[in-house]
N, C-alpha and C positions, 0 to 999 in steps of 0.2 A: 423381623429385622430390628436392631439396636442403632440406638444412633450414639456416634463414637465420637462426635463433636463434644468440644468443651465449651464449657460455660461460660457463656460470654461476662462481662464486666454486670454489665444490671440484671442481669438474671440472679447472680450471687449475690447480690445487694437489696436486692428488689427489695425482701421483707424489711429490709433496714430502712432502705425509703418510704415503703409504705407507713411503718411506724411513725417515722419521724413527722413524716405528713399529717399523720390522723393524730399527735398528738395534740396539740391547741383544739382538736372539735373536741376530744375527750374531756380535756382541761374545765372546759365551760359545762357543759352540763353533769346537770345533778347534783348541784351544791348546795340544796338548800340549808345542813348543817352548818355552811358556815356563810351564810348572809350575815353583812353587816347592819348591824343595830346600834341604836343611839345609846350612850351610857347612862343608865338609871341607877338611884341612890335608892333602891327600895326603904331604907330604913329610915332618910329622910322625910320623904311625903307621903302618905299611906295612896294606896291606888285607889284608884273611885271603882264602884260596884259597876256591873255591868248596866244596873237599872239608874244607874245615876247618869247616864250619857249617851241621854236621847238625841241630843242634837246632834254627836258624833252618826250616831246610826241611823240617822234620817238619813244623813249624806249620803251614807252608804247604800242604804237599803233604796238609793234612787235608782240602779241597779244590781246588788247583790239583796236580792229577797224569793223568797220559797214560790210567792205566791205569783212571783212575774212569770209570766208563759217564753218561752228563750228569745222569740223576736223583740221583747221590750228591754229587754237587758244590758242592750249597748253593749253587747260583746264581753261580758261578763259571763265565764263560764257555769255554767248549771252547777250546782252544789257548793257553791262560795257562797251563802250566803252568811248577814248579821244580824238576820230578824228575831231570829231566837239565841240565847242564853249560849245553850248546847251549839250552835254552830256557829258562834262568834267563837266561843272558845277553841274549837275545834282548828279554827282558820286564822285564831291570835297573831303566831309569829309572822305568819303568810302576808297579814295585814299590816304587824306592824312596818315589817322591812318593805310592802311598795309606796306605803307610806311616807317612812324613812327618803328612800330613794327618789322619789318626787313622781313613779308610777300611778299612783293614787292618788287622790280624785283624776280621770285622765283630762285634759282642757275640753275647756266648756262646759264641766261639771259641777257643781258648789264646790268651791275648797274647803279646805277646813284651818280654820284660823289655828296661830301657834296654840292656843291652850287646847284646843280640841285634839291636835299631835299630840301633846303631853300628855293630856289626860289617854288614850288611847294607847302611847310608849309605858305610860306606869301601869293599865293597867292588865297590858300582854305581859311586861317582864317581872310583875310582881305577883303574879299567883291569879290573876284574871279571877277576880270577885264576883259572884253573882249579884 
């Protein structure tokens, strides 16, 4: 048996509305190409090395570190870490932009003083020095 009814109004629309609905959830994720970042003059101030900015990474590494077990981490996901070289840089722009944003340090956590921003914005957007 066929059914010989017509299509109601939302039936023909449906997919239209569905679209239009899902589009703002689509909108927001997966942008991390275009996180906003601070403007840097690379050619004005050279970037500081990665070993030059201990006290930046202490902050950090009070939870983003290899060596925390996942319950000490304050909710810091497992493989973000800044204890080493290699996984600071790997996680640069990640860091710079929640930094930027005021995600990072979350409250109740050391902040990081303006210079310590800086030095951490020159030295994600300038080629992350070892």
């Amino acid at each position: 048996m066929t059914d010989t009814r017509a299509p109601s109004f939302f039936t023909v629309l449906r997919p239209w509305f569905l679209a239009v609905a899902l589009t703002p959830l689509l909108a927001c994720g997966g942008d991390e190409g275009n996180e906003e970042a601070p403007e840097i003059d690379c050619a004005a101030t050279p970037a500081p090395k990665y070993s030059e900015m201990s006290a930046v990474w202490a902050k950090c590494t009070t939870c983003h570190s290899s060596t925390l077990a996942e319950g000490s981490r304050v909710n810091a996901p497992v493989g973000i870490d800044f204890d080493t070289y290699a996984d600071a840089k790997a996680e640069a722009a990640l860091a710079m932009h929640e930094v930027y944003e005021g995600a990072m340090p979350p409250a109740g956590l050391p902040a990081l003083t303006e210079d310590e921003e800086q030095q951490l914005y020159r030295w994600a957007s300038c080629g992350t020095p070892e």
